[in-house]
C-alpha positions in Angstrom: -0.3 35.3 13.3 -0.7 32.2 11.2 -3.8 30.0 11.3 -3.5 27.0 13.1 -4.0 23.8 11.0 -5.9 20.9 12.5 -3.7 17.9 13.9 -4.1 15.8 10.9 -4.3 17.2 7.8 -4.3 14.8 4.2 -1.7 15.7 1.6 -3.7 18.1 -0.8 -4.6 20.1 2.1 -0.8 21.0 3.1 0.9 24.1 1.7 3.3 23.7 -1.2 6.1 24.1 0.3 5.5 21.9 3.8 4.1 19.4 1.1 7.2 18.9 -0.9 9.1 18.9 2.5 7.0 15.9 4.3 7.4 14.0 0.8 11.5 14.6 1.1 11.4 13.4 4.2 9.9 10.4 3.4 12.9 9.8 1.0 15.0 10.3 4.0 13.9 7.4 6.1 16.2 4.8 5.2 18.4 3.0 7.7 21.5 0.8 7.3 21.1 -3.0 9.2 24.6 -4.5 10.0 22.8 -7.9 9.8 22.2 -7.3 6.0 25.7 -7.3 3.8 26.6 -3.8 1.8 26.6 -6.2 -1.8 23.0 -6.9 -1.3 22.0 -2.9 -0.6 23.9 -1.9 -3.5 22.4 -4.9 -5.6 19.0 -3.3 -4.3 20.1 0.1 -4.9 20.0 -0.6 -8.3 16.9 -2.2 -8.6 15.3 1.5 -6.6 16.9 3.2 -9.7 14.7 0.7 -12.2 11.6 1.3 -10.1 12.0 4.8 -10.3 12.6 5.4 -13.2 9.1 2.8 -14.2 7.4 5.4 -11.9 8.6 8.6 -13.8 7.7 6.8 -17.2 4.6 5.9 -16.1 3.4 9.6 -14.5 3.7 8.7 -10.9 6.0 11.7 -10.0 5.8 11.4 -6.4 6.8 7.9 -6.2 9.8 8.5 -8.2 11.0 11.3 -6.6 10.8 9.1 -2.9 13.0 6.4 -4.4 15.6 8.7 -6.3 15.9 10.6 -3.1 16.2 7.1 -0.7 19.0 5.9 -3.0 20.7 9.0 -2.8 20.6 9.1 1.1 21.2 5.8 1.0 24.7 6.0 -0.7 26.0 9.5 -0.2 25.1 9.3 3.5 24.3 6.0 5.3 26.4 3.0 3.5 29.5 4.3 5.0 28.2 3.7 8.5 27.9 -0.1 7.3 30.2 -2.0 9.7 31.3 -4.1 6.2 31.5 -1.0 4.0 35.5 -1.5 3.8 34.3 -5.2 1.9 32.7 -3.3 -0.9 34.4 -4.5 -4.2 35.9 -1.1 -6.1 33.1 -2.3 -9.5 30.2 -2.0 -7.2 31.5 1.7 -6.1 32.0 2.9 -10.1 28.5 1.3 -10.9 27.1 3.2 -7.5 28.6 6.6 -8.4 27.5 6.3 -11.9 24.0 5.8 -10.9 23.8 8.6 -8.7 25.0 10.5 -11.6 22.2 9.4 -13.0 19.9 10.3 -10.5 20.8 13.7 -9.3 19.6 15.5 -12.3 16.7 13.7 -12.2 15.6 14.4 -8.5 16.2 18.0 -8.6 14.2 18.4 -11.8 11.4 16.6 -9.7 11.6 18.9 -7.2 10.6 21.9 -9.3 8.1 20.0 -11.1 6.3 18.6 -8.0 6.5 22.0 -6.2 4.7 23.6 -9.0 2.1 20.8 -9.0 1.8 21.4 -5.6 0.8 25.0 -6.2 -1.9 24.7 -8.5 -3.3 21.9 -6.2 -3.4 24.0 -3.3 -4.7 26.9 -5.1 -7.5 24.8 -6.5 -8.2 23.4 -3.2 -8.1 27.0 -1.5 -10.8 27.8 -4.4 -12.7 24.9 -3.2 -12.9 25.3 0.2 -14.0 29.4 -0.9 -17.1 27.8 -2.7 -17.8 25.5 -0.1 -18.4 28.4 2.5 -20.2 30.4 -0.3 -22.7 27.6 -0.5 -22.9 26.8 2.9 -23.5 30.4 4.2 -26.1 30.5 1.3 -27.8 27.5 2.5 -28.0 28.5 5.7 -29.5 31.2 5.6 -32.4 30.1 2.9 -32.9 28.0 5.9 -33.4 30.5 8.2 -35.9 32.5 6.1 -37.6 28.9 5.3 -37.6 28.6 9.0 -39.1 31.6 9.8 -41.9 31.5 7.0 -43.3 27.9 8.5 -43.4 29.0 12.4 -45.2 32.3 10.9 -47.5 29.7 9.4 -48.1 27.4 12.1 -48.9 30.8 14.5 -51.7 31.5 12.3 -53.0 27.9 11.8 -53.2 27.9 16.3 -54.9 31.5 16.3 -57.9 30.5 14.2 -60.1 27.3 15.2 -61.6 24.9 13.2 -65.1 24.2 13.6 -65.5 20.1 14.0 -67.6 18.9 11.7 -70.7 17.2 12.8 -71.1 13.1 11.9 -73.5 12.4 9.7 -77.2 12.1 11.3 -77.8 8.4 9.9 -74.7 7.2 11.9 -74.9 9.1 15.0 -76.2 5.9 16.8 -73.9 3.6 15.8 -70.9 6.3 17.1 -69.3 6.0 20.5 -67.6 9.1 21.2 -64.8 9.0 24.3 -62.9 12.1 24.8 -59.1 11.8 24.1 -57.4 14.5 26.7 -54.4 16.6 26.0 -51.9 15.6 27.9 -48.9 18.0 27.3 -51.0 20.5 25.4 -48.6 20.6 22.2 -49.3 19.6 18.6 -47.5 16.4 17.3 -47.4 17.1 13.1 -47.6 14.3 10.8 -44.5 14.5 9.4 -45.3 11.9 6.3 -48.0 14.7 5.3 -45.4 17.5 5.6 -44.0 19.1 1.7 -40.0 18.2 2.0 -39.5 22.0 2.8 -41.6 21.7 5.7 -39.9 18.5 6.9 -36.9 20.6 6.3 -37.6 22.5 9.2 -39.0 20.4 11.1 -36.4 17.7 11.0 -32.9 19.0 10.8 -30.6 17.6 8.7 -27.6 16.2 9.7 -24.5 18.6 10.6 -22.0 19.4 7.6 -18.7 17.7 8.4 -15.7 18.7 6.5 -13.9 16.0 6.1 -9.9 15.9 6.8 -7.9 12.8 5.8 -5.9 11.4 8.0 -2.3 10.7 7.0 -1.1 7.1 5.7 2.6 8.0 6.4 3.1 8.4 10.3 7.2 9.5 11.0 7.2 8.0 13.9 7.3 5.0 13.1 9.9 2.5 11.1 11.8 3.1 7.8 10.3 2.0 4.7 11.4 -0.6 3.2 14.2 0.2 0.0 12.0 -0.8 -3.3 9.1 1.1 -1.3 7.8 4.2 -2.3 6.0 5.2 0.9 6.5 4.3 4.7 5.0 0.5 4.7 3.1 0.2 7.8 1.3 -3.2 8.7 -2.2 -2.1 7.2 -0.1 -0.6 4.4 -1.5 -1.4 0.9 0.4 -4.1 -0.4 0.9 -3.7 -4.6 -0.2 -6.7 -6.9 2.5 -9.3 -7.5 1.4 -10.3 -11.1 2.3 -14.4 -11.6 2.1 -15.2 -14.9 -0.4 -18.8 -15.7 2.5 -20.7 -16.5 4.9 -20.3 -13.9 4.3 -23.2 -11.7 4.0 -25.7 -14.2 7.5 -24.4 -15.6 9.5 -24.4 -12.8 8.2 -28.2 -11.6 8.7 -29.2 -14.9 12.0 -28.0 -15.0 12.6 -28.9 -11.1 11.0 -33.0 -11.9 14.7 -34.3 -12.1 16.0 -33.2 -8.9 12.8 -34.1 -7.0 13.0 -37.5 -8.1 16.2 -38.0 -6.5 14.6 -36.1 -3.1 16.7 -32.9 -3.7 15.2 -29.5 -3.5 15.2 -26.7 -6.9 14.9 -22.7 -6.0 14.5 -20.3 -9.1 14.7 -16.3 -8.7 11.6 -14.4 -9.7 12.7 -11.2 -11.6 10.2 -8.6 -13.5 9.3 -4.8 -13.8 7.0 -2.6 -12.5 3.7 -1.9 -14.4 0.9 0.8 -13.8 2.1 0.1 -10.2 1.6 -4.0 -10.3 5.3 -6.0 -9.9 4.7 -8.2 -13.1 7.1 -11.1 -13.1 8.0 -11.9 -16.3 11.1 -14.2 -15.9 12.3 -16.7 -13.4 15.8 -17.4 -13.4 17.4 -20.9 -12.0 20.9 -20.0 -10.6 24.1 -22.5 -10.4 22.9 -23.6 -6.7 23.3 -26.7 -4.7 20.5 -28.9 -2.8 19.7 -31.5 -0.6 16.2 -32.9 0.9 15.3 -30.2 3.1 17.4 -27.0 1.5 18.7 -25.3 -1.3 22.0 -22.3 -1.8 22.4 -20.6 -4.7 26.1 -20.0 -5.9 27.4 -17.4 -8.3 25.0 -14.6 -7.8 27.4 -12.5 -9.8 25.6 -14.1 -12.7 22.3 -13.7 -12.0 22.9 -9.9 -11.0 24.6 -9.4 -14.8 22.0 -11.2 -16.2 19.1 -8.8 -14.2 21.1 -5.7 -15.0 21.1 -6.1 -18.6 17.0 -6.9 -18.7 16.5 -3.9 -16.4 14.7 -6.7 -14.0 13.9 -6.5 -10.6 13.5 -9.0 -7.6 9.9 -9.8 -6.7 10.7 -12.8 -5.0 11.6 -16.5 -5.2 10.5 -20.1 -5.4 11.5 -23.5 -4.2 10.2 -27.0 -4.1 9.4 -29.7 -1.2 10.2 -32.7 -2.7 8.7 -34.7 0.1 7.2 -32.6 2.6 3.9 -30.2 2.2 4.2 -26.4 1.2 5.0 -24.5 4.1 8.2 -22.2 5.3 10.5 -24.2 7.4 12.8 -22.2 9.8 15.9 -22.1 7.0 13.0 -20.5 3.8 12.2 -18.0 6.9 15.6 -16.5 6.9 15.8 -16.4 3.7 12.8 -15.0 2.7 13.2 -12.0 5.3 16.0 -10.8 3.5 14.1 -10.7 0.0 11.1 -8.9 2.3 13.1 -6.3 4.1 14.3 -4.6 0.5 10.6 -5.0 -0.5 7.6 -5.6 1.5 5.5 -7.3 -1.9 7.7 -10.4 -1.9 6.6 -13.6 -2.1 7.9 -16.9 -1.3 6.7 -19.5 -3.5 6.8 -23.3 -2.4 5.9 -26.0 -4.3 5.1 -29.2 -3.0 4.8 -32.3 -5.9 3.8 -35.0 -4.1 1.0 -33.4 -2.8 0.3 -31.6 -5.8 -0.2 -28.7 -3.4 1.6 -25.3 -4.7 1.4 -21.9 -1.8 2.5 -18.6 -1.9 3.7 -16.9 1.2 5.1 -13.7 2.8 6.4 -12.8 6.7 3.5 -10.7 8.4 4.6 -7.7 8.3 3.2 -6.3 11.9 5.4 -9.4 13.4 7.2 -12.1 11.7 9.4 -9.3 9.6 11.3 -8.3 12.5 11.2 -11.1 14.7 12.9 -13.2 12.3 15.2 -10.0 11.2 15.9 -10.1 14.8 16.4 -13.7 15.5 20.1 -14.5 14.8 19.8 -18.4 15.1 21.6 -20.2 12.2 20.2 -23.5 10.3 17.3 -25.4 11.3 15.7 -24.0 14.7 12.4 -23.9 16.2 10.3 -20.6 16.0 6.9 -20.0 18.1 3.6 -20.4 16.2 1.7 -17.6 17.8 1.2 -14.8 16.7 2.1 -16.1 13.2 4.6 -15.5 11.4 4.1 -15.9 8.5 1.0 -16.0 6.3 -0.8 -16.7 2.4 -0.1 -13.8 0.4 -3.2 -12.6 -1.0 -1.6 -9.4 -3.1 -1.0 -12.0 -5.4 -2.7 -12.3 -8.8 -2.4 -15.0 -11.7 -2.3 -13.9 -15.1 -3.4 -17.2 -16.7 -3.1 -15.3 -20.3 1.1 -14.6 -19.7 3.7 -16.8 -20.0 7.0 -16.6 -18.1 10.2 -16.6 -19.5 12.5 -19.4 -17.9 16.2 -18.8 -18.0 18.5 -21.2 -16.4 21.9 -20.2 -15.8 23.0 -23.3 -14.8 23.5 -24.1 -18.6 22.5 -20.6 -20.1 25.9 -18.6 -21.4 22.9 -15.4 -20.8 
């Protein structure tokens, strides 16, 4: 009969081949919304392909392997239950297959290369845990024999009295003598004069604990998000969003004509993945059109070609305020939610001129994600204010010593 693990076990401590099976699984949660258009999963289904294949460069095998195996259940299983799947343009199905040309090879040659990492983990671990009990058994029982070497002691030190030795004759005047009785008849120790064996015994040290990890990744609950390499759960380490020194300065600069006339700018935010960090390194101004209190981008097409030949990926985006102060109306909400769901590090960044006050933002993820994924309101609309729903996003770091590259394809031939 096979032992029975404890309920929660962390991932060094599973067996090889239940290991490599909870990690597949992971790779397996992905889900299809109907509110979110098949152009945008496959424009994200490339971008999982770039992040993967940053993790394999980088070492970070696991993390690969969750993303090559999410985009391949994502296309060769769930896209087709997509109410809109018949919409999908026949270019976006060659790039697709050729992709997961690309990534079946790959994935299966993880597999064997994790599994066998997986083995000489556990048998290392299974070492461990052997010397652990070694010692502990050894320690134990040079505590018994230390224990039974100080009561032996302390028997002898009660069987022979100690003759009270008499005050010195000079003094005996000055003494005054009242007897101090017995009450319970046992001997208190001072345990400050005690040698550390001693106190050993006498005091016993704290229990060993072994301690078991609990899980991060819990099945039960939601999907991960796409460009996620793990189940992102509300107290789910967020990774650094790296904003380059420059940025803000560059995209008000740029953005100074339109505000003058009261008319809002939005620029893309497009990088790579370093050493697990999403480092922006360009922002990209699409053809769009604006007005005081809103701004659409138009011909995506050519900021997707533009992305796919730099191997960049979406971290995000940033608009201004012209008038009003740096916040996310109900309209940046919407918008923002659909950058979020694909990847839960996104930030929305809103600049505000006039009040020289610039903020960065993202949906809380334990409510504002889904209640405004769920809200199906169009335009400008009122949301409650509690719990919030959106907050300042503190996974965010500025690189004051990197410069952003600005590309605007309003005029760029990129």
């Amino acid at each position: 009969m096979a032992q029975q693990k404890p309920e929660f076990y962390s991932s060094h401590v599973l067996e090889p081949d239940a290991r490599l099976k909870s990690i597949t699984s992971m790779g397996s949660a992905v889900e299809i919304d109907a509110k979110i258009p098949p152009h945008r999963y496959y424009r994200s289904g490339l971008e999982m392909v770039r992040m993967a294949n940053a993790y394999l460069e980088e070492g970070s095998l696991e993390s690969a392997f969750v993303l090559y195996m999410k985009f391949m259940t994502l296309f060769l299983e769930k896209i087709r239950n997509h109410p809109d799947f018949p919409m999908v343009t026949k270019k976006e199905k060659e790039i697709n297959r050729e992709k997961l040309d690309e990534v079946f090879p790959k994935a299966e040659l993880l597999k064997v290369r994790l599994l066998d990492m997986y083995k000489q983990q556990y048998e290392r671990y299974l070492k461990d845990e052997k010397r652990k009990k070694e010692e502990s058994a050894k320690a134990r029982e040079q505590l018994e024999l230390l224990k039974k070497k100080k009561e032996a002691e302390r028997a002898n030190a009660l069987s022979t009295p100690r003759p009270i030795p008499a005050p010195p004759t000079e003094h005996i005047s000055n003494l005054r003598i009242s007897p101090v009785p017995n009450i319970t008849g046992e001997l208190y120790p001072n345990l400050v004069a005690l040698d550390d064996e001693a106190k050993a015994v006498l005091v016993p040290p704290k229990p060993l604990q072994l301690c078991v990890t609990t899980p991060t990744v819990n099945r039960s609950n939601k999907p991960a998000n796409l460009l996620s390499p793990t189940i992102t759960l509300p107290n789910s380490r967020l990774r650094t969003v790296v904003v380059p020194g420059n940025l803000i300065k560059q995209f008000t600069s740029l953005a100074q004509r339109n505000t003058d006339r009261n008319v809002e700018t939005c620029g893309i935010l497009a990088g790579r993945l370093k050493k697990d960090e999403l480092v922006i390194s360009h922002l990209l101004i699409p053809q769009q059109t604006g007005s005081p209190d809103s701004c659409d981008t138009q011909r995506e097409e050519d900021l997707f070609d533009f992305q796919d030949q730099n191997d960049l990926i979406t971290f995000g985006w940033i608009h201004t305020h012209p008038t009003q102060t740096a916040f996310l109306s109900s309209v940046d909400l919407h918008t923002h939610c659909s950058y979020q769901r694909m990847m839960p590090e996104a930030i929305a960044i809103v600049c505000a001129p006039r009040y020289n006050n610039n903020k960065f933002f993202y949906l809380t993820p334990d409510y504002g994600l889904d209640y405004i994924a769920n809200c199906d309101r169009k335009g400008f609309h009122p949301h409650p204010t509690e719990p919030e729903l959106y907050t300042i996003a503190n996974h965010v770091k500025i690189d004051a010593g990197s410069s952003v590259k600005l590309v605007d394809l309003r005029t760029s031939k990129n």
